[in-house]
C-alpha positions in Angstrom: 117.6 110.6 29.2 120.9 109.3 30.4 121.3 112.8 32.6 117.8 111.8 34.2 118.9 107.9 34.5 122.1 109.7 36.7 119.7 112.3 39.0 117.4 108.6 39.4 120.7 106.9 40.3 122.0 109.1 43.0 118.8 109.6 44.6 118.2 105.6 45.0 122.1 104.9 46.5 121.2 107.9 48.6 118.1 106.5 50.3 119.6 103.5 50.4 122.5 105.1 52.5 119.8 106.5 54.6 117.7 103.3 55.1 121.1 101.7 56.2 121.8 104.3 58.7 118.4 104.2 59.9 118.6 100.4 60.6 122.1 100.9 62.1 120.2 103.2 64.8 117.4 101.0 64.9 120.2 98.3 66.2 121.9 100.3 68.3 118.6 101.8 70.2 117.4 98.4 70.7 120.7 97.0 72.4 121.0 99.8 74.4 116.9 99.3 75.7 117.6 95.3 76.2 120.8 96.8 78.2 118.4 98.9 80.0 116.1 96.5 80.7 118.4 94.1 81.8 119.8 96.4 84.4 116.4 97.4 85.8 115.5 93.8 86.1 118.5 93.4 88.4 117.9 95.8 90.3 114.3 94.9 91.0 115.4 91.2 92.2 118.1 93.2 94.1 115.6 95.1 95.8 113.2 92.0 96.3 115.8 89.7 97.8 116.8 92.7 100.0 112.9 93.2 101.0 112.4 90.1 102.0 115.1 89.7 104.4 113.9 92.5 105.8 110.4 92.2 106.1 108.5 89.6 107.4 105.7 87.4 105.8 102.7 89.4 107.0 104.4 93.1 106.7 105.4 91.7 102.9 101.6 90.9 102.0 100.8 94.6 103.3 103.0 96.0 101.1 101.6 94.1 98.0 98.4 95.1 98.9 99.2 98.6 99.6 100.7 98.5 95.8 97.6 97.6 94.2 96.4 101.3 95.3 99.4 103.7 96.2 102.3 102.0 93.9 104.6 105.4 94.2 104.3 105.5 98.4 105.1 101.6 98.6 108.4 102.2 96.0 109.3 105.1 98.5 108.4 102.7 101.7 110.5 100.0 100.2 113.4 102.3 99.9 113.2 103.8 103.5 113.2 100.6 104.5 116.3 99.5 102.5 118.1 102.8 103.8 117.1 102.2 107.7 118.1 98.4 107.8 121.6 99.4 106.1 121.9 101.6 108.1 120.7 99.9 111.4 117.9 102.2 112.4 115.4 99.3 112.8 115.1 95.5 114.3 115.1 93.2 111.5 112.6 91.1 110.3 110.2 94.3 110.7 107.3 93.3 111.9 103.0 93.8 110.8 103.2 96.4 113.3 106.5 98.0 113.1 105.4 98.4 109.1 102.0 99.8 110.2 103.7 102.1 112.6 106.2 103.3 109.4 103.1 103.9 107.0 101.5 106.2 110.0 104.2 108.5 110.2 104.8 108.9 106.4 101.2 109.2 105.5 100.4 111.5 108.4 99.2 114.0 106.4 95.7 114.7 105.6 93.5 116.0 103.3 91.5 119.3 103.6 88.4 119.5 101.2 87.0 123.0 101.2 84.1 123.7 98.8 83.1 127.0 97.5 79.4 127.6 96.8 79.2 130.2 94.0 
């Protein structure tokens, strides 16, 4: 019995060594997603507080409203509008206009539905 009482021993400090490693990892994952976090939340103020210097009240409501339905083109709006202001390329505040102008030339393409009768 006392060579079954051993095999029972080692197993149990064994899984404990595992459930401690496990919870180690569990620590460390969990830092490095609050870290993660953390950073994306700055950039997302960074990006707001840059926005709305750069936009003006009414262009700002159409791009909240244009997020409800086309999220990804008003993330890649926002940043072509970051990129032109730092880089001079338009009058700042942007107007209503000047924003409907820039949402005409990036979503100039359209659609062709073709339908095949069998």
């Amino acid at each position: 019995m006392s060579e079954l009482d051993e095999i029972r021993r080692r197993r149990m400090e064994q899984l404990q060594q595992q459930q401690m490693a496990a919870q180690q990892q569990q620590g460390t994952n969990y830092q490095q997603m609050q870290q993660e976090e953390q950073m994306r939340q700055q950039y997302e103020a960074q990006k707001k507080n840059a926005l709305r210097q750069i936009l003006s009240p009414e262009a700002r409501q159409r791009l909240a409203n244009l997020r409800l339905t086309k999220a990804e083109l008003v993330n890649a709006i926002e940043m072509q509008l970051i990129q032109m202001a730092q880089s001079g390329r338009i009058q700042i505040p942007v107007s209503d206009a000047t924003l409907k102008q820039i949402l005409r030339e990036t979503t100039n393409t359209k659609r062709e539905i073709h339908i095949t009768r069998k």
